[in-house]
C-alpha positions as CSV (number, residue, x, y, z in Angstrom):
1,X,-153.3,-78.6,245.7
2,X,-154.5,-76.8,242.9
3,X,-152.2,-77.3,239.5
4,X,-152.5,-74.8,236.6
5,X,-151.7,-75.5,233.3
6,X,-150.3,-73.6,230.6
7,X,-151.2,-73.5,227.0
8,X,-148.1,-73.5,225.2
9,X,-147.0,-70.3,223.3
10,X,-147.1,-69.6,219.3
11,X,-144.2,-68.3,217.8
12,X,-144.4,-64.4,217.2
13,X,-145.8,-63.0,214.1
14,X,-142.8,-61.1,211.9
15,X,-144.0,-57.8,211.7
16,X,-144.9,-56.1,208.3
17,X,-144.9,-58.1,204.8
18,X,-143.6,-61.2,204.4
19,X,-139.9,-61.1,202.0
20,X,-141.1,-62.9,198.5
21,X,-140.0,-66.3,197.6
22,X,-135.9,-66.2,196.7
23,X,-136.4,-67.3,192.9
24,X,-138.4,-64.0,192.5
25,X,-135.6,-61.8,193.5
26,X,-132.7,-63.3,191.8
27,X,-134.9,-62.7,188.6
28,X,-134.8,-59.2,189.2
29,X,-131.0,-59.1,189.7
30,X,-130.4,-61.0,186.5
31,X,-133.0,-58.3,185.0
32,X,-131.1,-55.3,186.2
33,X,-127.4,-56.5,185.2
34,X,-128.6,-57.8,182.1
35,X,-130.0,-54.3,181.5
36,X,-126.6,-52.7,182.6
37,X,-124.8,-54.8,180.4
38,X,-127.2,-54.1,177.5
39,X,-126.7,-50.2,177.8
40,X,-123.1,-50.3,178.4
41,X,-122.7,-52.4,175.3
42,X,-124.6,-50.0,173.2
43,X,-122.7,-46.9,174.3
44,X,-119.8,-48.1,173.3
45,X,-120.7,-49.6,169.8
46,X,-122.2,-46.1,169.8
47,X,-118.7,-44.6,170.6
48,X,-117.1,-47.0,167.9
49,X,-119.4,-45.8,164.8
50,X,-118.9,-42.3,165.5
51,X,-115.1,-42.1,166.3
52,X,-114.8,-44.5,163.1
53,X,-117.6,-42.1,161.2
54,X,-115.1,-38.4,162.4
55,X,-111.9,-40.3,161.0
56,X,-113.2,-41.1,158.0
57,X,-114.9,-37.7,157.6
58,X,-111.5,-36.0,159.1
59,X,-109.2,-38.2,156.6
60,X,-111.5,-37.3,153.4
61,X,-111.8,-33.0,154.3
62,X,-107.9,-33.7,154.6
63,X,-106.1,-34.4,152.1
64,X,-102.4,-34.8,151.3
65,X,-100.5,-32.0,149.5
66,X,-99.1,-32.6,145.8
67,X,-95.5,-33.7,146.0
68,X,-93.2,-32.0,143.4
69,X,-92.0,-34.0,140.6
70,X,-89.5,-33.1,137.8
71,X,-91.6,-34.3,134.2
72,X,-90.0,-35.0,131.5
73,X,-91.6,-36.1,127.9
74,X,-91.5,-39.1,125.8
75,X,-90.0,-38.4,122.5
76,X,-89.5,-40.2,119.4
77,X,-86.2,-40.6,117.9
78,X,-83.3,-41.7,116.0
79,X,-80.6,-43.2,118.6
80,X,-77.2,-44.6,117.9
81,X,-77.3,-48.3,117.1
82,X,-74.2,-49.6,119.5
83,X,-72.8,-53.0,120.2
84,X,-70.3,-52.7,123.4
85,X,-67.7,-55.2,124.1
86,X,-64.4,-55.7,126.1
87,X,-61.1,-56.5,124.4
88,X,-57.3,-55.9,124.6
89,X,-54.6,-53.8,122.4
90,X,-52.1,-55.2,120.5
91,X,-49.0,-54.2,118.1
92,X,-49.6,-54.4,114.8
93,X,-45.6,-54.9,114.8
94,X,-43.6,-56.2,117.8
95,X,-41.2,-58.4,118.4
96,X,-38.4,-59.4,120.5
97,X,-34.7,-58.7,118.3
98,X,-32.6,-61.7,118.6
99,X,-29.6,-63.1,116.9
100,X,-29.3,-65.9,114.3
101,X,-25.6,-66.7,115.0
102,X,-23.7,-67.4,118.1
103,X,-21.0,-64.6,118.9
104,X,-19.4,-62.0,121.7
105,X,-20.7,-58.4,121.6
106,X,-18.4,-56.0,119.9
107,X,-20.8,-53.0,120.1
108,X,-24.1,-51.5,121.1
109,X,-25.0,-49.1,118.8
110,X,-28.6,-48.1,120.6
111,X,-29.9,-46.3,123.7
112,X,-32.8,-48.0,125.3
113,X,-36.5,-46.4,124.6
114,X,-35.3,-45.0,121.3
115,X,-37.0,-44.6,118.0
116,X,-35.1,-46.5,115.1
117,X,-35.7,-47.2,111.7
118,X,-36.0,-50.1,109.5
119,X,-32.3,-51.4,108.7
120,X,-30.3,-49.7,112.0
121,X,-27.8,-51.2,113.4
122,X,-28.5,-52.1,116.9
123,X,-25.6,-54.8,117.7
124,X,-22.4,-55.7,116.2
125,X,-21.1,-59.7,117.4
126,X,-17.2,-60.3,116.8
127,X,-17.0,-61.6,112.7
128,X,-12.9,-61.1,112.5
129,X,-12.3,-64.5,111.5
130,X,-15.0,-64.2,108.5
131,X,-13.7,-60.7,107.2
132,X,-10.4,-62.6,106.8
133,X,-12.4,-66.1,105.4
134,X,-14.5,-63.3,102.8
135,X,-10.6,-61.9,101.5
136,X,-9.4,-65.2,101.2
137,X,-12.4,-66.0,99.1
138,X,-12.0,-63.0,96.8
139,X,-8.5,-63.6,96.0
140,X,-10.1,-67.1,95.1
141,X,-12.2,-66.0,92.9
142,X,-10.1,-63.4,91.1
143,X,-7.3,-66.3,90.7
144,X,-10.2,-68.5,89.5
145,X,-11.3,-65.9,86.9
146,X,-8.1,-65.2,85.5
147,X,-7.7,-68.9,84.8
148,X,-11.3,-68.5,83.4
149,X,-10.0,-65.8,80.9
150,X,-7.0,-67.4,79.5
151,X,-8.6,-71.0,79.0
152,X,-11.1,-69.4,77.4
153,X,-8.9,-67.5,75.0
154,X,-6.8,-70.9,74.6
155,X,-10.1,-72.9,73.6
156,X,-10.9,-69.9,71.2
157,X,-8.0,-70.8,69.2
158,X,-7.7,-74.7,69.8
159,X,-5.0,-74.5,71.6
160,X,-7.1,-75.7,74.7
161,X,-9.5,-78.8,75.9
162,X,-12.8,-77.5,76.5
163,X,-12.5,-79.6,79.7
164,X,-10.2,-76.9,81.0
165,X,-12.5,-74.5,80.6
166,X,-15.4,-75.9,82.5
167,X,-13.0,-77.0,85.4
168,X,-12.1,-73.1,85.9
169,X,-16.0,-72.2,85.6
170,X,-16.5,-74.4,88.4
171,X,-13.9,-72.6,90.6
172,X,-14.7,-69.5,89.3
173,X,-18.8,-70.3,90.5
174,X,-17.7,-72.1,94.0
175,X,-15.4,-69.0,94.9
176,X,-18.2,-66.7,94.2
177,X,-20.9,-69.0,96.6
178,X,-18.3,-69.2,99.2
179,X,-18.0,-64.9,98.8
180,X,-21.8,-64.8,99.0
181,X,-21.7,-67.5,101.9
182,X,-19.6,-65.7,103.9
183,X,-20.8,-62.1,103.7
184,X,-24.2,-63.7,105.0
185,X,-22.3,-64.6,108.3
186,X,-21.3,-61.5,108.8
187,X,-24.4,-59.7,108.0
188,X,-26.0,-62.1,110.7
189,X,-23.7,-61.2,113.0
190,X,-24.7,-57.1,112.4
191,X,-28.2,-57.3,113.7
192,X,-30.3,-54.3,112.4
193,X,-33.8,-53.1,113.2
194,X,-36.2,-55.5,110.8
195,X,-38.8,-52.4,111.0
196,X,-39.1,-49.0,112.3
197,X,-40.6,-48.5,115.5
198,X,-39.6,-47.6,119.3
199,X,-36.8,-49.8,121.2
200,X,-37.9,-51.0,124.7
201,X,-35.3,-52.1,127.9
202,X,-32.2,-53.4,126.7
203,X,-31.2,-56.9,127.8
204,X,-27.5,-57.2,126.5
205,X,-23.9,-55.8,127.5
206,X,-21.1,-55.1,125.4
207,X,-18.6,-57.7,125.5
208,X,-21.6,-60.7,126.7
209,X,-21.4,-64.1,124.6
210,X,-24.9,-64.2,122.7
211,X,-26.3,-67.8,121.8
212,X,-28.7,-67.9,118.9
213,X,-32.0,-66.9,119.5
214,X,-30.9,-65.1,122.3
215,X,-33.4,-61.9,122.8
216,X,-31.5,-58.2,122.7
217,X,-34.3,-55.9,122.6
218,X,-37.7,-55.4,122.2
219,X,-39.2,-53.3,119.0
220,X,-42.3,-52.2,118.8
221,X,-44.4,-50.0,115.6
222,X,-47.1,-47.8,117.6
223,X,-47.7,-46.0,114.7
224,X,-51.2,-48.2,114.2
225,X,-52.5,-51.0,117.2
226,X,-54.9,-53.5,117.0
227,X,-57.7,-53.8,119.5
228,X,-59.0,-57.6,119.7
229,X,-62.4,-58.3,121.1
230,X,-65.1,-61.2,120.9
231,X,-69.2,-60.8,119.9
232,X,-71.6,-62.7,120.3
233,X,-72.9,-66.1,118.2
234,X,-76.0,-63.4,117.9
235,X,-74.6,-60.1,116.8
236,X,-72.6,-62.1,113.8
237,X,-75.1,-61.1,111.3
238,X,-74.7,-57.4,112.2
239,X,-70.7,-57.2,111.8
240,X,-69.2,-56.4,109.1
241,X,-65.4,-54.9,107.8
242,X,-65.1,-51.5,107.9
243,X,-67.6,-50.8,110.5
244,X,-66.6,-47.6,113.0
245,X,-65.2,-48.8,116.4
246,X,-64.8,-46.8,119.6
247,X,-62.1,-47.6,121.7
248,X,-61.3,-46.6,125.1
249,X,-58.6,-47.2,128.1
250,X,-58.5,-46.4,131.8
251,X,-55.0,-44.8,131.6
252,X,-57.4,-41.9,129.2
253,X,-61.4,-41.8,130.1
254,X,-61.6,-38.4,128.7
255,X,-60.5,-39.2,125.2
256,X,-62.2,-42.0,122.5
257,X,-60.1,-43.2,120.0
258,X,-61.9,-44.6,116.5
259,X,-60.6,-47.4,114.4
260,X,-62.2,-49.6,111.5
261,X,-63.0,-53.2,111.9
262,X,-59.9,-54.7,109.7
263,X,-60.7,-59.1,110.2
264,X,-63.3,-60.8,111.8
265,X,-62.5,-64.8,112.6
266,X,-64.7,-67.4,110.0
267,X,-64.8,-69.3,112.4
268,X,-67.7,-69.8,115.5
269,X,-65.7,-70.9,118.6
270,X,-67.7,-73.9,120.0
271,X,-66.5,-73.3,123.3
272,X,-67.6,-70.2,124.2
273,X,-69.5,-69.4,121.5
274,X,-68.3,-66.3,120.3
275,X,-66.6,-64.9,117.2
276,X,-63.3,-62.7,117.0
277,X,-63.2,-59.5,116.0
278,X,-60.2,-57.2,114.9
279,X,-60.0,-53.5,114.4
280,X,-56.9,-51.2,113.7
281,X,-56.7,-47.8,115.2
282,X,-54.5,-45.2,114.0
283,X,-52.2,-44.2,116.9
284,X,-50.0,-41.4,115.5
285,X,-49.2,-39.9,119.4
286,X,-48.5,-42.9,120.7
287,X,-50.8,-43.0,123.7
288,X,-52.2,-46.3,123.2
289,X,-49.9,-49.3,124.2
290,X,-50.3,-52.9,123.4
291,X,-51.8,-55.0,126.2
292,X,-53.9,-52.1,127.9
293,X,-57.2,-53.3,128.4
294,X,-59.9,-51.5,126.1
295,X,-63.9,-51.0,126.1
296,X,-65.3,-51.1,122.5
297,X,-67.9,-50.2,120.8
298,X,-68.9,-50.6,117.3
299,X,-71.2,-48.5,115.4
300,X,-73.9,-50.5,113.5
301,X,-76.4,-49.1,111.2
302,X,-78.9,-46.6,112.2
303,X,-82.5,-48.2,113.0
304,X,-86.0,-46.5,113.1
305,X,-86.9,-44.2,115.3
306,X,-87.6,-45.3,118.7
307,X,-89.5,-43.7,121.9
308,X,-87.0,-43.0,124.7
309,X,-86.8,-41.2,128.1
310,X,-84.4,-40.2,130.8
311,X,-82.8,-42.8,132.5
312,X,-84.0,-41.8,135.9
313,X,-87.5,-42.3,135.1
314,X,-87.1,-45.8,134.9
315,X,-87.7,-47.4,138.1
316,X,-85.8,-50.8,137.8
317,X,-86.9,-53.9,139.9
318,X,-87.3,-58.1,140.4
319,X,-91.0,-57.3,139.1
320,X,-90.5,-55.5,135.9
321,X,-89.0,-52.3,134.8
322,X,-91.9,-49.3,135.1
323,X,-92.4,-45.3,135.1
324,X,-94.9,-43.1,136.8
325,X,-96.6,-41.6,134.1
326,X,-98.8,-38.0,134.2
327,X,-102.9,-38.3,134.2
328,X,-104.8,-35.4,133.8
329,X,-108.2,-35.4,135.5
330,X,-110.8,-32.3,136.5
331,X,-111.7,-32.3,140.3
332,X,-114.9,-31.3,141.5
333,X,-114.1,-27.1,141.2
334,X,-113.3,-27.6,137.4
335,X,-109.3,-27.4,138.0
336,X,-107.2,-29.6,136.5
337,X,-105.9,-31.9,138.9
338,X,-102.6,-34.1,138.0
339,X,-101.9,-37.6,138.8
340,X,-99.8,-40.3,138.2
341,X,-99.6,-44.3,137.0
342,X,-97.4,-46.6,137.5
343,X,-97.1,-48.0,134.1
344,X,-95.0,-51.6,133.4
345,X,-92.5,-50.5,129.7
346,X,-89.9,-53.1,128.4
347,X,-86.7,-51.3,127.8
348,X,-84.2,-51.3,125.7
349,X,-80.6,-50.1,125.1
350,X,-79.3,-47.0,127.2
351,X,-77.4,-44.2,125.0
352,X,-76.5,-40.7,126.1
353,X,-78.3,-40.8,129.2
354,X,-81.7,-41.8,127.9
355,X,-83.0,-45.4,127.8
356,X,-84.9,-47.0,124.8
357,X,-88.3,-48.0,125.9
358,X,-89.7,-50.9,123.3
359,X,-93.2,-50.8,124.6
360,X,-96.0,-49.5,127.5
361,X,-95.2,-45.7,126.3
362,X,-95.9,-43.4,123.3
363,X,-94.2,-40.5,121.7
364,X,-95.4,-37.2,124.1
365,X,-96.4,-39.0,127.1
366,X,-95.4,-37.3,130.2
367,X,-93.3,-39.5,132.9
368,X,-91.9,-38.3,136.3
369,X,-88.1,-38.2,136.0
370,X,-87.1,-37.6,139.5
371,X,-89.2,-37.9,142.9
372,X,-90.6,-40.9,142.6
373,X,-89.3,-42.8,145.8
374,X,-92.5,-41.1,147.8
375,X,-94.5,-41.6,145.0
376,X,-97.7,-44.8,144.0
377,X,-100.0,-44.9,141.6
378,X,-102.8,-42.5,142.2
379,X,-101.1,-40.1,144.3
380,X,-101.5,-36.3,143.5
381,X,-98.2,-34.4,142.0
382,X,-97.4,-31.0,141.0
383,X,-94.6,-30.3,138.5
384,X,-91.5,-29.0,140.1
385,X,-89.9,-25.3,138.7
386,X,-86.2,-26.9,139.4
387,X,-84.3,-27.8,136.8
388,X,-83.7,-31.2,135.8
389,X,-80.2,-32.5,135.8
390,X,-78.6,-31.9,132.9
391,X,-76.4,-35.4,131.3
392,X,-72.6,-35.6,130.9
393,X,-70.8,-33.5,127.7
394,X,-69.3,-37.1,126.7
395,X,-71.8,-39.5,128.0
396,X,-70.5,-43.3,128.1
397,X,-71.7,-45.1,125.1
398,X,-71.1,-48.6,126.5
């Protein structure tokens, strides 16, 4: 028996190259991504700078358009110097007629609303019984003064005590005070207008029992009013009687009514401190009425000239008060090229429209007057051919 044996078999060569070791070709990934990454990062960077580089080109080729302004000029000037204030009117003579004397109506000699003069009678009371106690008291005193007489002549010749005499005197003189006693009764009791002036509602009937001090009617003189108003503890100094005041009411905007400063109070009121002031207005039509509510102004001295400008060219805010003022600058061509600044002014009074400006501007400065809500500092204007508006014919002065 014959037993072959096999050598065993190698494994199979893999045909071609052999694959590299694995950390060689991960390198080469990381390699290639890396280099990806690296490109696409720089194209885009790329992209950046130039879109940023054509904005900035495209904003500086284009430039906004000027925006119309109305320009109006700084000027130097003498302004009205002005110290407002709130006050009231009063009469310079009202009061309510009333009756000394107790007594019953006999007659109403007026018509309600009426214009009277000083010493009319307005009411008669019921004086019957004093008529008859002021005849009584005559026929007293022509008794008594007979009596006089003849013990006069009787003391002439001694034929009489001078006793006698003086008695009679004494009736004579107590007749006499009762005469002038009683006609005061009954001139109380025929109340008559104490001044002239204009009657109001009437608040009697004929025939009603009147207590004294019992009110009839009111009288009031309108031919002059007093408007009553306080200053300030500062403006003291700058007061002073005879000063021009300008009054005026909401039942007449239209119309100003001027009056002299007649009284101002010596006195500081610790309170509140403020003084009272008093003027007196001549009021000849009648149109002012006590107790309207009046806006005064009093005309002080002039001042200096001051720098002003139109009170829409003040732009009023929590930061300051300011106004866009004109630059003037050449541009590249050689034109002239206008501008503006926003300048910070403290301001002053406002007269007539035009607001006092204390510093931060000059006499002939240019300032925008209206536009400036799309306007800032820097920005590129061009003066507008409308017309500016124009202020009121009678301008508030307060």
């Amino acid at each position: 028996m014959t037993i072959s044996t096999e050598a065993p078999i190698a494994p199979k060569a893999v045909e071609g190259k052999s694959s590299p070791p694995r950390p060689v070709r991960m390198r080469r990934w990381f390699i290639i991504v890396g280099g990806l990454l690296v490109l696409l990062v720089g194209l885009l960077w790329g992209f950046n700078t130039f879109r940023n580089h054509m904005i900035a080109q495209f904003f500086a080729n284009m430039k906004p358009p000027p925006i119309p302004v109305s320009v109006a000029e700084a000027k130097s000037e003498v302004i009205p110097h002005l110290l407002t204030a709130i006050g009231d009117l009063a009469a310079v003579h009202q009061v309510d007629v009333t009756t000394d004397v107790a007594g019953r109506i006999t007659k109403i000699m007026f018509e309600a609303g009426t214009t009277v003069k000083a010493g009319d009678p307005l009411v008669q009371l019921y004086d019957e019984p004093d008529q008859a106690d002021l005849a009584s008291f005559k026929a007293l005193a022509t008794a008594a003064s007979l009596a006089l007489d003849r013990s006069k002549s009787l003391a002439a010749r001694q034929f009489g005590p001078q006793a006698t005499v003086d008695q009679n005197q004494a009736s004579f003189d107590q007749a006499n005070a009762s005469i002038a006693k009683t006609e005061a009764i009954i001139s109380q009791k025929l109340i008559r207008a104490p001044f002239s002036g204009d009657l109001g509602v009437r608040k009697v009937e004929l025939g009603q029992f009147l207590s004294a001090g019992s009110q009839i009617v009111s009288l009031t003189d309108l031919s002059h009013v007093y408007v009553n108003f306080t200053a300030a503890e500062k403006d003291r100094a700058i007061l002073a009687v005879d000063q021009t005041v300008r009054v005026k009411v909401d039942a007449y905007p239209s119309r100003v009514f001027e009056g002299k400063i007649t009284a101002i109070e010596p006195q500081i009121s610790a309170d509140t401190r403020t003084v009272k002031v008093q003027a007196t207005i001549a009021n000849l039509d009648h149109a002012l009425k006590p107790g309207m509510f009046a806006s005064t102004t009093v005309v002080l001295p002039a001042q200096p000239a001051v720098v002003t400008v139109p009170e829409t060219a003040v732009d009023y805010t929590l930061y300051g008060d300011s106004v866009f003022r004109i630059k003037e600058s050449k541009d590249d061509k050689g034109e002239t090229r206008l501008t503006v600044e926003r300048t910070f002014v403290r301001t002053g009074t406002r007269v007539d429209g035009r607001t006092v400006i204390v510093s931060g501007l000059q006499a002939g400065d240019r300032v925008v007057a209206l536009g400036q809500l799309k306007l800032q500092s820097g920005a590129a204007v061009v003066i507008s051919t409308d017309p500016q508006p124009q202020n009121p014919a009678n301008p508030p002065r307060y």
